[in-house]
N, CA and C of each residue as an Amber inpcrd file, in Angstrom:
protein
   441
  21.5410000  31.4150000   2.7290000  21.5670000  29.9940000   3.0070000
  20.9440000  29.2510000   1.8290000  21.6670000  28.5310000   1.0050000
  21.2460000  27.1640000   0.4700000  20.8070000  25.7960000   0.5590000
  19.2890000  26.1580000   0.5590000  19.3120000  24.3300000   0.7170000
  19.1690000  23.4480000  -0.4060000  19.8950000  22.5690000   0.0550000
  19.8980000  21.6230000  -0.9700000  18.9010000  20.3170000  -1.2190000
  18.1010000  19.3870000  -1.8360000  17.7470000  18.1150000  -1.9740000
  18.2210000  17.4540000  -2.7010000  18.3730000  16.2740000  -2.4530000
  19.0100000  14.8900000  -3.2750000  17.9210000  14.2160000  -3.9000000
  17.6460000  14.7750000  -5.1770000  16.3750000  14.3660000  -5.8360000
  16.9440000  12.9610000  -6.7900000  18.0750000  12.1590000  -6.4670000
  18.4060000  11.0290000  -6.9780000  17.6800000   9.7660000  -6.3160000
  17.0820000  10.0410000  -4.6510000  16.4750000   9.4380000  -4.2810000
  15.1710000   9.9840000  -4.1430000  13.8190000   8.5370000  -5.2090000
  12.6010000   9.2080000  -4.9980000  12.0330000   9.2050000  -3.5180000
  11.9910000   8.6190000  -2.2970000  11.7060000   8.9570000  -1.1810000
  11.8180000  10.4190000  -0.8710000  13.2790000  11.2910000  -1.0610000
  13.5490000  12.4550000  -0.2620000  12.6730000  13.3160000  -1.6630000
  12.4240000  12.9910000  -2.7010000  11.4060000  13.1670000  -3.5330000
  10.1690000  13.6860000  -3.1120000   9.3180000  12.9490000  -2.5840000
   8.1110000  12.5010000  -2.1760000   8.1660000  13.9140000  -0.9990000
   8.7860000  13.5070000   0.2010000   8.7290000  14.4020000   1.1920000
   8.9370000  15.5260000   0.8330000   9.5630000  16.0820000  -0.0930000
   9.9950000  17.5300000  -0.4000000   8.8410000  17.6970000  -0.8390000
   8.5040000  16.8920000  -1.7720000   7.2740000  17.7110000  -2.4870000
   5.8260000  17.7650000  -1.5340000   6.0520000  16.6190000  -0.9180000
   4.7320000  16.9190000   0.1730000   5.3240000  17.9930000   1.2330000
   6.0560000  18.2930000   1.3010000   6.5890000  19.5110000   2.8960000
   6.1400000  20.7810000   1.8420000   6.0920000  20.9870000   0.6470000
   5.9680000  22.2210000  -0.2560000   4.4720000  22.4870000  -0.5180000
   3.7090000  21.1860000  -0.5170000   2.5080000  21.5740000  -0.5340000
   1.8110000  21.8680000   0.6510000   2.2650000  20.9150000   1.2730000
   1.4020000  21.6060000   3.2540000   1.8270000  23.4420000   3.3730000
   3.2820000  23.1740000   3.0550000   3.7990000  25.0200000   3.1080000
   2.8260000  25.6290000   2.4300000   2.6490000  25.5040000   0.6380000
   1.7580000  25.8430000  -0.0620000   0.2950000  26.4860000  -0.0190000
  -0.3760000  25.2870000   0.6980000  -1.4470000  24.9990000   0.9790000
  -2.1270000  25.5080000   2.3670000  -1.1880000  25.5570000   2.6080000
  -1.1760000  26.2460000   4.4690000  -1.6500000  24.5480000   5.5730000
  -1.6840000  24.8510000   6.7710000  -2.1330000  23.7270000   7.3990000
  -3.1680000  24.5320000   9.0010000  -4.1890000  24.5850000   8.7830000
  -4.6460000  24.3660000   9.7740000  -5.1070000  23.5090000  10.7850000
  -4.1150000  23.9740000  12.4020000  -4.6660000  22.3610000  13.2310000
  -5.8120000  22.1430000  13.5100000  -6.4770000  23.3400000  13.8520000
  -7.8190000  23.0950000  14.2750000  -8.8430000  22.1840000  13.7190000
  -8.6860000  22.3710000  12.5020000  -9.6460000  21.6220000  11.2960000
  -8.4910000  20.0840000  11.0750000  -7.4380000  20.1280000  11.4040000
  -6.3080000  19.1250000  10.7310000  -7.6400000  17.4000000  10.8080000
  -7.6320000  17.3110000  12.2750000  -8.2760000  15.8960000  12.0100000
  -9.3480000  15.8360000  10.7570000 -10.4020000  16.8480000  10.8020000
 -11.2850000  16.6950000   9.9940000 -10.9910000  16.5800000   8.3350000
 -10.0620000  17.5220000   8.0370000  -9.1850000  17.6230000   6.6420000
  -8.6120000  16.2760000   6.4370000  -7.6480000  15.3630000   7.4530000
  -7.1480000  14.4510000   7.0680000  -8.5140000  13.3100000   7.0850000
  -9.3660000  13.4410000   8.0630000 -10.1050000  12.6250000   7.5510000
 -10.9040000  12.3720000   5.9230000 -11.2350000  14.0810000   6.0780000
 -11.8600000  14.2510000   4.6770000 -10.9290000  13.4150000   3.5200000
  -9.2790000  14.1250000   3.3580000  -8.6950000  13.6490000   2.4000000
  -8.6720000  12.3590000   2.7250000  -8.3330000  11.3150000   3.2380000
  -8.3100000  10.0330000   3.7720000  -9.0660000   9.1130000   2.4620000
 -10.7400000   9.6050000   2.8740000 -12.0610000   9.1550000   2.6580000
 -12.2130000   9.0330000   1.0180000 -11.5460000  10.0900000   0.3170000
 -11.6540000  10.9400000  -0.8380000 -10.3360000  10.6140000  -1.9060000
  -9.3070000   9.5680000  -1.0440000  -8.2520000   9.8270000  -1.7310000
  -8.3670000   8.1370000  -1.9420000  -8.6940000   7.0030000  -1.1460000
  -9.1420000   5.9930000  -0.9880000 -10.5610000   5.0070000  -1.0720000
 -10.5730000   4.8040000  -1.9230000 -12.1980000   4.1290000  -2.0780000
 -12.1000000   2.5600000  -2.1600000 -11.5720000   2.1680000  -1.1740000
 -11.0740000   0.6270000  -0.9820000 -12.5310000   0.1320000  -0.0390000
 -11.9230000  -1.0900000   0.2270000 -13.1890000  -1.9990000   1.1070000
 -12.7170000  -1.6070000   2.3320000 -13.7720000  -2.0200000   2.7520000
 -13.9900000  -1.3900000   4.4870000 -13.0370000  -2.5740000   5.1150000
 -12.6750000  -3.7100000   4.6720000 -11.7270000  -4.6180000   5.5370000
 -10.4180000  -4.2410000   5.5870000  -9.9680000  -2.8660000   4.7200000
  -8.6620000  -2.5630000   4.9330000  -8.9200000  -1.8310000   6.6160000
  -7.3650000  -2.3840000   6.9030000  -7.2430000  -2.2510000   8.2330000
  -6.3120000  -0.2460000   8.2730000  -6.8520000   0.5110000   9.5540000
  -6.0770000   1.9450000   9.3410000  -4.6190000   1.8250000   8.6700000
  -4.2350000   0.7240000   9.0190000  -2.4160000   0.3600000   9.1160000
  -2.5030000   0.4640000   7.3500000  -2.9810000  -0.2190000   6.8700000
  -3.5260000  -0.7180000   5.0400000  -3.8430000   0.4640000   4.6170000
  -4.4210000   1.2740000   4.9880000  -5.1950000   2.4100000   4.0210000
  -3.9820000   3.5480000   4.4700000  -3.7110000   3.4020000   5.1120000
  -2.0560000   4.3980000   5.1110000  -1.3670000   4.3940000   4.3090000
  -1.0300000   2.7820000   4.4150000   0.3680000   2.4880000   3.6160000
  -0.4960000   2.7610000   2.4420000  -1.8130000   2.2630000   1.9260000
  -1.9130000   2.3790000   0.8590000  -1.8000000   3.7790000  -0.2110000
  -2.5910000   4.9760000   0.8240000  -2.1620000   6.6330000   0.9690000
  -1.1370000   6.6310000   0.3020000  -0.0640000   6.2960000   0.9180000
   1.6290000   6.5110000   1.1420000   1.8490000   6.3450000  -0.3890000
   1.4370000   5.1520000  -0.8920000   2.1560000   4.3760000  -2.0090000
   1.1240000   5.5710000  -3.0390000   0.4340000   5.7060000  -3.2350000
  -0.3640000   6.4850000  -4.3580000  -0.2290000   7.7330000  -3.9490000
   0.4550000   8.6650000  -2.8380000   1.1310000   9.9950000  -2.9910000
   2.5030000   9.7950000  -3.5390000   3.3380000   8.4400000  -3.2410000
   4.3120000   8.7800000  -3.8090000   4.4520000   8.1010000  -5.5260000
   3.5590000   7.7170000  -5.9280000   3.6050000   7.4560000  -7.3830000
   2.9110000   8.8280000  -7.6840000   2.3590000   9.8700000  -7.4730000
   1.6610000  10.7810000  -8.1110000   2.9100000  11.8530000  -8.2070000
   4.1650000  11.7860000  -6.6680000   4.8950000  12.2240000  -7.0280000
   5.6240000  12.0790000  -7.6280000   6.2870000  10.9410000  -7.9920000
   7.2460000  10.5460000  -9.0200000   6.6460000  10.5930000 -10.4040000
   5.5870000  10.1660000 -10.6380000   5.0530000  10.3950000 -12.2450000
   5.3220000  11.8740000 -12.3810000   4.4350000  12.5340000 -11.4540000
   4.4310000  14.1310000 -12.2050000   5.8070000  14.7650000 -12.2650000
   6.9790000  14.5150000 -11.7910000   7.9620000  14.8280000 -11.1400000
   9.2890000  14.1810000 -12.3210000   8.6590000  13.3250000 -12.5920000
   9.8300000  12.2410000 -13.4610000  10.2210000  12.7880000 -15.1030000
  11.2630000  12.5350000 -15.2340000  11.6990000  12.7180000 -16.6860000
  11.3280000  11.3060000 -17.7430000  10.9950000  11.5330000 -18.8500000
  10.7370000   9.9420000 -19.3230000  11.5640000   9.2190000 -19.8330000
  13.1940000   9.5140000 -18.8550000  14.0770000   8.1570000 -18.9420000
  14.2560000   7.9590000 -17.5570000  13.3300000   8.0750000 -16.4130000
  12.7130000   7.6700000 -15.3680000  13.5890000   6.0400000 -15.4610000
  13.9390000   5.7340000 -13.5790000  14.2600000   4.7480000 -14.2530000
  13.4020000   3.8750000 -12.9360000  12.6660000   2.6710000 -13.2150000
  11.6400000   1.7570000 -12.5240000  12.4470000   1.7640000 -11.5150000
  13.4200000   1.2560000 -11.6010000  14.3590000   0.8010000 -10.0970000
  14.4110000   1.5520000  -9.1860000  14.6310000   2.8740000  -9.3460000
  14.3140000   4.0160000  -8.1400000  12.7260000   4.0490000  -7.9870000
  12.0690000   3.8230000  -8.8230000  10.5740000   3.7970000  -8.2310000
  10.2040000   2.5670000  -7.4840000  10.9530000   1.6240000  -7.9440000
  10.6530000   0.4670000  -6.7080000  12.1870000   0.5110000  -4.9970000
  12.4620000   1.3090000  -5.6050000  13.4930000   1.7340000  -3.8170000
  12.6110000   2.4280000  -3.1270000  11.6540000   3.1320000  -3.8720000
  10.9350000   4.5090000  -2.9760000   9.8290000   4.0040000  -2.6290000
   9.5500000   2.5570000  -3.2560000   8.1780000   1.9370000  -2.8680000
   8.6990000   0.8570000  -1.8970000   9.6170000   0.0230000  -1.4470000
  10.7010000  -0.6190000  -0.9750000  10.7610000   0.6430000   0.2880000
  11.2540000   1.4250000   0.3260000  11.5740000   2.0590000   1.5520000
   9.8670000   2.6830000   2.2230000   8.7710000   2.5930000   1.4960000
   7.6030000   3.2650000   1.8530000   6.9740000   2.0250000   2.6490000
   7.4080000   0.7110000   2.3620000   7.0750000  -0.6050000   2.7360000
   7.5370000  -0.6320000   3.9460000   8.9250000  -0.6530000   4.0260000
   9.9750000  -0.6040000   5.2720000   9.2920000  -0.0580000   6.0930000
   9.2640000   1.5360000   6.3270000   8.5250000   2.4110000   7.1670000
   7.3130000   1.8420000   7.2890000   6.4060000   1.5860000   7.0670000
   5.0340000   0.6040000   7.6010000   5.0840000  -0.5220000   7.9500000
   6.1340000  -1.2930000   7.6580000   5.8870000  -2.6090000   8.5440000
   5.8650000  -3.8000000   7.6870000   5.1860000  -3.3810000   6.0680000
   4.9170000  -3.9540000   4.9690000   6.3310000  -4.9470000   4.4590000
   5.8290000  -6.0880000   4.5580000   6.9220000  -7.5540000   4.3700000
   6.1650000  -7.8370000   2.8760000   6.9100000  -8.0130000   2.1380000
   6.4920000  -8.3940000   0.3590000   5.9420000  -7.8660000  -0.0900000
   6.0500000  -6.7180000  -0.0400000   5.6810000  -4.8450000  -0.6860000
   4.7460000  -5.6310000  -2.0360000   6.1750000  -6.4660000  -3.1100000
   6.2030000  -6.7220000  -4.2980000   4.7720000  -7.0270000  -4.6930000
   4.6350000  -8.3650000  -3.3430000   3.2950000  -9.1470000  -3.8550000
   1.7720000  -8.5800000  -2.9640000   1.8070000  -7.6230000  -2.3720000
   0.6700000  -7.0550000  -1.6620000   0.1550000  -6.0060000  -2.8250000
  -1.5000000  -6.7100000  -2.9680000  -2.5500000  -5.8790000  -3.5910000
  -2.7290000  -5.0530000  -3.1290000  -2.2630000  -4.1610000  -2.2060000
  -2.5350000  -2.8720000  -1.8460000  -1.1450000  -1.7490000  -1.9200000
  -0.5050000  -2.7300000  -2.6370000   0.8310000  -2.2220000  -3.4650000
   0.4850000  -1.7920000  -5.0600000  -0.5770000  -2.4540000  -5.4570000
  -0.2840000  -1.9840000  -6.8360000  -1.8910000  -1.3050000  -6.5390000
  -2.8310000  -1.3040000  -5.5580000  -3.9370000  -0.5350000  -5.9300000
  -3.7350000   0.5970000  -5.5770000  -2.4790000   1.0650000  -4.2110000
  -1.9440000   2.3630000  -4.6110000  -1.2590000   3.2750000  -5.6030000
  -0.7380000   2.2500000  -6.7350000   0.1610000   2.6420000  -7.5250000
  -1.4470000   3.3120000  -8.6820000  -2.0980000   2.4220000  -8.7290000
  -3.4340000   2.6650000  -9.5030000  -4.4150000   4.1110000  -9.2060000
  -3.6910000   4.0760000  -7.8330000  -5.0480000   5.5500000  -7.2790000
  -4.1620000   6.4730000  -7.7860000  -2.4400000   6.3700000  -7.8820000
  -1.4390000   7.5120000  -7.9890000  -1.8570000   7.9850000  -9.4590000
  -1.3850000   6.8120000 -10.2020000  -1.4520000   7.2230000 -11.3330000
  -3.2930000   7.9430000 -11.8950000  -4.5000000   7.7820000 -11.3930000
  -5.3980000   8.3110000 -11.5950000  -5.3500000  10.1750000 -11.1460000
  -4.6370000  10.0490000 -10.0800000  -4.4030000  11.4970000  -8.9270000
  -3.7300000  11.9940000 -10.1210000  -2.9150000  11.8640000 -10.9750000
  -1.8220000  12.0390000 -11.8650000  -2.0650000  12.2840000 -12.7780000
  -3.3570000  11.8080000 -13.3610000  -4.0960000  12.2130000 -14.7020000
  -3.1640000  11.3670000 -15.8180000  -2.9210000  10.3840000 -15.4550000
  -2.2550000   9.7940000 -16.7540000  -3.2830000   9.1520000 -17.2280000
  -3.5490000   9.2570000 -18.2740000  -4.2000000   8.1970000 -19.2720000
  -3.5300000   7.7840000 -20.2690000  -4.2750000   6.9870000 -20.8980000
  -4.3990000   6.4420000 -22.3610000  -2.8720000   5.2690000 -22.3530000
  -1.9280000   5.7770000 -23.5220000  -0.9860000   5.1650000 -23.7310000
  -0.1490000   5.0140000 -22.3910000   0.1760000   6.2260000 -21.9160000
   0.8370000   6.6890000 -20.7670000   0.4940000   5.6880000 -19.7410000
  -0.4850000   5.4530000 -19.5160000  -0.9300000   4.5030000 -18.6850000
  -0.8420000   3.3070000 -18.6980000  -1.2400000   2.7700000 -19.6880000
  -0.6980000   1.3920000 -19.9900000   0.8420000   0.9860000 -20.1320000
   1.6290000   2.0640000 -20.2420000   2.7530000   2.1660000 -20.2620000
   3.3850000   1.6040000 -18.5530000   2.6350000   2.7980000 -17.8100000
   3.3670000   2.7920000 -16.7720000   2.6240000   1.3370000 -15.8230000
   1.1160000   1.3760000 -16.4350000   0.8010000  -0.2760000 -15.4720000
   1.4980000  -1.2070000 -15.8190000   1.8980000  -1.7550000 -17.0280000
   2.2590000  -2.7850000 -17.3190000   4.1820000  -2.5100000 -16.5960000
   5.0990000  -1.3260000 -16.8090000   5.9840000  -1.6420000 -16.2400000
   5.9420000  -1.6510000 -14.8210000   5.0910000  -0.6150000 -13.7600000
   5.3760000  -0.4880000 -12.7290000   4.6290000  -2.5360000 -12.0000000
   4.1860000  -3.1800000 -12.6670000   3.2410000  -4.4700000 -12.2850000
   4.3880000  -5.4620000 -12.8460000   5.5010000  -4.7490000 -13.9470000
   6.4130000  -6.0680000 -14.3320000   6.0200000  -6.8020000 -15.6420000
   4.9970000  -6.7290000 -15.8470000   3.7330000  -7.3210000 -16.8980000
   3.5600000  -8.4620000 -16.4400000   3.3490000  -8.4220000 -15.0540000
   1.9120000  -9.5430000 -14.1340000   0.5250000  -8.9060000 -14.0630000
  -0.1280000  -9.9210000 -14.8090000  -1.7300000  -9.8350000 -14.6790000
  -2.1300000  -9.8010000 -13.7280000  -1.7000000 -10.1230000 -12.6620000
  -2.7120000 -10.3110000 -11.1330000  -2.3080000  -8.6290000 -10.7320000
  -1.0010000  -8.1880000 -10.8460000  -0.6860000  -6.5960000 -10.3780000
  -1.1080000  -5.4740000 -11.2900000  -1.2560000  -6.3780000 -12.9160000
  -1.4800000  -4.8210000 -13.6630000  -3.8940000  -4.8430000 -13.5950000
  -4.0450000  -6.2770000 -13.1490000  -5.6850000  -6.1020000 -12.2230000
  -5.6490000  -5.0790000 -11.1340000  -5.2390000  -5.3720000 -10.0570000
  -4.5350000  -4.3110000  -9.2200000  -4.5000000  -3.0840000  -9.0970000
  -3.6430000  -2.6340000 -10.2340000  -3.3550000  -1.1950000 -10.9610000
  -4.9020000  -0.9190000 -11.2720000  -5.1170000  -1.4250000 -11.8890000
  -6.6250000  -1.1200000 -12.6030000  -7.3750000  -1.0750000 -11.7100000
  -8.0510000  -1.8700000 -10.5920000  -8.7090000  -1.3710000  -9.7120000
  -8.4740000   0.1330000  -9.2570000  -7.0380000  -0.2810000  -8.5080000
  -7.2300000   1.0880000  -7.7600000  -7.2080000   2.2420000  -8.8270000
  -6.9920000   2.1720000 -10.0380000  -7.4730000   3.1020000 -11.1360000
  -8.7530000   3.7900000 -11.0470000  -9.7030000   2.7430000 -10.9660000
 -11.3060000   2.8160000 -11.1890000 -11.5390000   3.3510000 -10.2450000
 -11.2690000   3.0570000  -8.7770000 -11.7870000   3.2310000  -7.4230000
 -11.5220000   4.8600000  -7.4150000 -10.2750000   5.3590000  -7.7380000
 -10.5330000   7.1130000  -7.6500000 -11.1640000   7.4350000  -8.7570000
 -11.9640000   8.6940000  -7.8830000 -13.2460000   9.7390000  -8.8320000
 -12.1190000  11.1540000  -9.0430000
């Protein structure tokens, strides 16, 4: 049996590669709440006024930029990274993905999870933000905020 993925869309992206690491990684339930809490706590260093609903979506958006960076070829093209951030919006509830600061401070924790620096980085804040100052601030926060 062959299975196949449609790695043209980064969403079915994202999930493959997260279904490979839980496989990977193994999953125990017993411990599951405590693990997801742990990772939760550890993966997010936002203000306490984000609401559970916020620090999800925000999760969401900085696993799936860590997957698409590490994952991407560098004629990557933005537009599928904003469908996969566009459909990560959809699924949460999230109305103006574009202009929510907790859109680009996930994109900021991804790319830290990701180990991009230097050029690379400025590369990808300034396109994944558009080259808006208020989103490539944003980026940079949630940059700083992961250890």
């Amino acid at each position: 049996m062959r299975l196949s993925v449609d790695y043209s869309k980064p969403f079915n992206l994202f999930c493959a590669l997260l279904t490979i690491s839980i496989t990977i990684n193994g999953c125990s339930f017993s411990d599951s709440s405590e693990s997801i809490s742990d990772s939760t706590s550890s993966i997010v260093s936002s203000p306490s006024s984000l609401s559970g609903k916020s620090k999800k979506y925000q999760n969401d958006i900085a696993d799936y930029t860590t997957a698409y960076v590490k994952s991407s070829q560098s004629s990557a093209s933005y537009d599928s990274f904003q469908k996969g951030l566009s459909d990560i919006a959809e699924n949460a509830g999230v109305t103006n993905w574009d202009q929510d600061s907790s859109t680009y401070r996930g994109i900021g924790i991804g790319l830290k999870k990701a180990n991009v620096e230097g050029v690379a980085y400025d590369t990808y804040k300034k396109n994944f933000a558009g080259g808006d100052a208020k989103k490539m601030d944003d980026i940079q926060e949630g940059y700083d905020s992961e250890k």
